[in-house]
Residue frames relative to the residue before (quaternion, step in Angstrom):
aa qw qx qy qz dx dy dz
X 1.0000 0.0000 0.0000 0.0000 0.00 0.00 0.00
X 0.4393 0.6516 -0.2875 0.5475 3.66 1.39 -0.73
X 0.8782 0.3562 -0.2185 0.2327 3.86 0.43 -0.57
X 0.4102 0.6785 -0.1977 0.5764 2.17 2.74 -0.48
X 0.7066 0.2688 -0.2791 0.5921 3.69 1.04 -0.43
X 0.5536 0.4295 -0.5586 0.4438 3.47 -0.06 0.30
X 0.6962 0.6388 -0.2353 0.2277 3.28 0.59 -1.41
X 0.6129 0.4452 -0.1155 0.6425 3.06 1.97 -1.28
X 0.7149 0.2160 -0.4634 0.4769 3.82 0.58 -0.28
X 0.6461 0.5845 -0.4815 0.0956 3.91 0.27 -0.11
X 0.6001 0.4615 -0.3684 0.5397 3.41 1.65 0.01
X 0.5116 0.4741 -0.5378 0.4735 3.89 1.07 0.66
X 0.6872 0.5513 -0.3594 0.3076 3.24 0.89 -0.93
X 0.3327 0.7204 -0.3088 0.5243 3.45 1.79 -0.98
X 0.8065 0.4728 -0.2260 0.2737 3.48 -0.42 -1.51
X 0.5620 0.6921 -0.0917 0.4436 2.82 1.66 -1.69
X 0.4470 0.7764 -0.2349 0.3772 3.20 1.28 -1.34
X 0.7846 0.5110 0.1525 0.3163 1.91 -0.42 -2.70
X 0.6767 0.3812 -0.2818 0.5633 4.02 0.59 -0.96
X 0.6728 0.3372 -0.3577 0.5529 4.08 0.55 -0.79
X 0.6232 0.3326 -0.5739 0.4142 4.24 -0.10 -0.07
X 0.5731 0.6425 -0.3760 0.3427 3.88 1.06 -0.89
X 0.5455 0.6593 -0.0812 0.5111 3.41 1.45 -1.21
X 0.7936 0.3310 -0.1755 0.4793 3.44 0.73 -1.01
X 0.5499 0.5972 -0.3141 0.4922 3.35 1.58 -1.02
X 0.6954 0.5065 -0.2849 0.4228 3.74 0.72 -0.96
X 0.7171 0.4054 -0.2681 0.4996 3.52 1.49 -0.47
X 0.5260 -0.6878 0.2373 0.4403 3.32 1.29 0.11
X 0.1340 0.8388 -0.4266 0.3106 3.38 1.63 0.10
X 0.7222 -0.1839 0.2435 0.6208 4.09 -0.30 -1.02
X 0.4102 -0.6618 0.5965 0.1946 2.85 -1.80 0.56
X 0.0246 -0.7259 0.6871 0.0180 3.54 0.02 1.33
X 0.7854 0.3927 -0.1234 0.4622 4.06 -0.06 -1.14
X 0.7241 0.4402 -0.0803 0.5248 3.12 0.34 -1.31
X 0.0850 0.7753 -0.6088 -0.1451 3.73 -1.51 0.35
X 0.8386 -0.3693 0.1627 0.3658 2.96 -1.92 1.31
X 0.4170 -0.6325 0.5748 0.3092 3.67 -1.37 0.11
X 0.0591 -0.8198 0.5023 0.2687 3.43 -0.40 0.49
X 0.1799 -0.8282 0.5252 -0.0771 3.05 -1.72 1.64
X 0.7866 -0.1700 -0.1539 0.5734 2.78 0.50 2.17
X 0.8970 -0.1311 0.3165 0.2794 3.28 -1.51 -0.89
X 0.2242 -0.7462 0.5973 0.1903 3.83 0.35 0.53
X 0.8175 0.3664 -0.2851 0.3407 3.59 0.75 -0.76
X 0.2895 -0.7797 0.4620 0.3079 3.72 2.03 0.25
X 0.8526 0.0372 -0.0477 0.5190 3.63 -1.88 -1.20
X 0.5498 0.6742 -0.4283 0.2442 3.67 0.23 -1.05
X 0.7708 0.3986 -0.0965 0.4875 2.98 0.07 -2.03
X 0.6297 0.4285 -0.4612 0.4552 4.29 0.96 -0.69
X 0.7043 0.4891 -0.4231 0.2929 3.59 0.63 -0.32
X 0.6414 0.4416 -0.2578 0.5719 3.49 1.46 -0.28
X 0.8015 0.1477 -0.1318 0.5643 3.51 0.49 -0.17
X 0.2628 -0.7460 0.5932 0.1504 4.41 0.16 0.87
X 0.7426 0.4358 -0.3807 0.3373 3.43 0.66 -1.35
X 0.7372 0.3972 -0.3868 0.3862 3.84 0.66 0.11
X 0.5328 0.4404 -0.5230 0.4985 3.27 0.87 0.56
X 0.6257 0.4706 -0.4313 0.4485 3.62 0.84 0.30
X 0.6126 0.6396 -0.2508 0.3908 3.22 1.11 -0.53
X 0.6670 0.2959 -0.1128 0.6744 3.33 1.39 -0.80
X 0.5127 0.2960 -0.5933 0.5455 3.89 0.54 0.74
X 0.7273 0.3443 -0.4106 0.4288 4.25 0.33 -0.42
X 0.7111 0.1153 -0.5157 0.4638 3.79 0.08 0.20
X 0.2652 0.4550 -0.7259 0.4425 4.31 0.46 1.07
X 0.7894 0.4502 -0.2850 0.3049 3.54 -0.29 -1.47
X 0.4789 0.5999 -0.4392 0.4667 3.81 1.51 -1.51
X 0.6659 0.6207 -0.2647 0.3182 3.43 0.15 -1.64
X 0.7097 0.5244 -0.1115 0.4571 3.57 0.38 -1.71
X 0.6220 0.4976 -0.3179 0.5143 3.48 1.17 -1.17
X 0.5673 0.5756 -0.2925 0.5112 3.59 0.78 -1.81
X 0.8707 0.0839 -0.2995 0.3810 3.81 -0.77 -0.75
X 0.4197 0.7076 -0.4261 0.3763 3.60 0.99 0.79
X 0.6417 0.2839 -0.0439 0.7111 3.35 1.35 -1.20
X 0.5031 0.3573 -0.5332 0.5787 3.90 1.02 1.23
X 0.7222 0.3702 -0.3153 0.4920 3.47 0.60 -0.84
X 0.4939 -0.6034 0.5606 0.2787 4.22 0.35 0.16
X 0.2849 0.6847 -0.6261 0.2409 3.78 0.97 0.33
X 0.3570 -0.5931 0.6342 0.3444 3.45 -1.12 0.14
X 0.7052 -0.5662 0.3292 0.2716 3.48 -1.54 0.83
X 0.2756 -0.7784 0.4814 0.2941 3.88 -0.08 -0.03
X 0.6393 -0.4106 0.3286 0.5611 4.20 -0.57 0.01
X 0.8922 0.2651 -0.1799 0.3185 3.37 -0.96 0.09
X 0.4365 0.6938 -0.3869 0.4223 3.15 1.49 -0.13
X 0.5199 -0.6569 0.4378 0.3265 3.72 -1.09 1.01
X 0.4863 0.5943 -0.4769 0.4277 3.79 0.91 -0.44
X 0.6000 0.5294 -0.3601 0.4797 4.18 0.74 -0.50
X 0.7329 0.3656 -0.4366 0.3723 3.47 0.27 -0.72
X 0.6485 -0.5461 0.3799 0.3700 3.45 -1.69 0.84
């Protein structure tokens, strides 16, 4: 009778599981569903000293980014910014 209840609570407990990692994923907590953003190089200073062109690459989509939630927020442009030029 003992196996009959386990048997029946181990796929609630599962579920149970399964609904709190869902829960946490949605708060940003672990990445059960969802996967990580990737932000940049994994190999950082290293990899810019062997290879320059990817440390440029990841200051222009930093900047792409910066530009983007500028012209979401209605900020006005600032001097030098590329939105000024005719």
């Amino acid at each position: 009778m003992r196996w009959l209840i386990a048997a029946a609570l181990l796929p609630a407990l599962a579920y149970g599981l399964h609904r709190l990692a869902l829960w946490a994923d949605g708060r940003g907590y672990v990445y059960y569903r969802t996967k990580p953003k990737f932000k940049g190089s994994s190999l950082g200073l290293i990899e810019g000293i062997y290879n320059p062109a990817v440390e440029h690459v990841v200051e222009e989509r930093a900047g792409e980014r910066a530009r983007g939630a500028q012209d979401e927020s209605g900020d006005k442009p600032g001097p030098g910014d590329d939105a000024t030029a005719p």
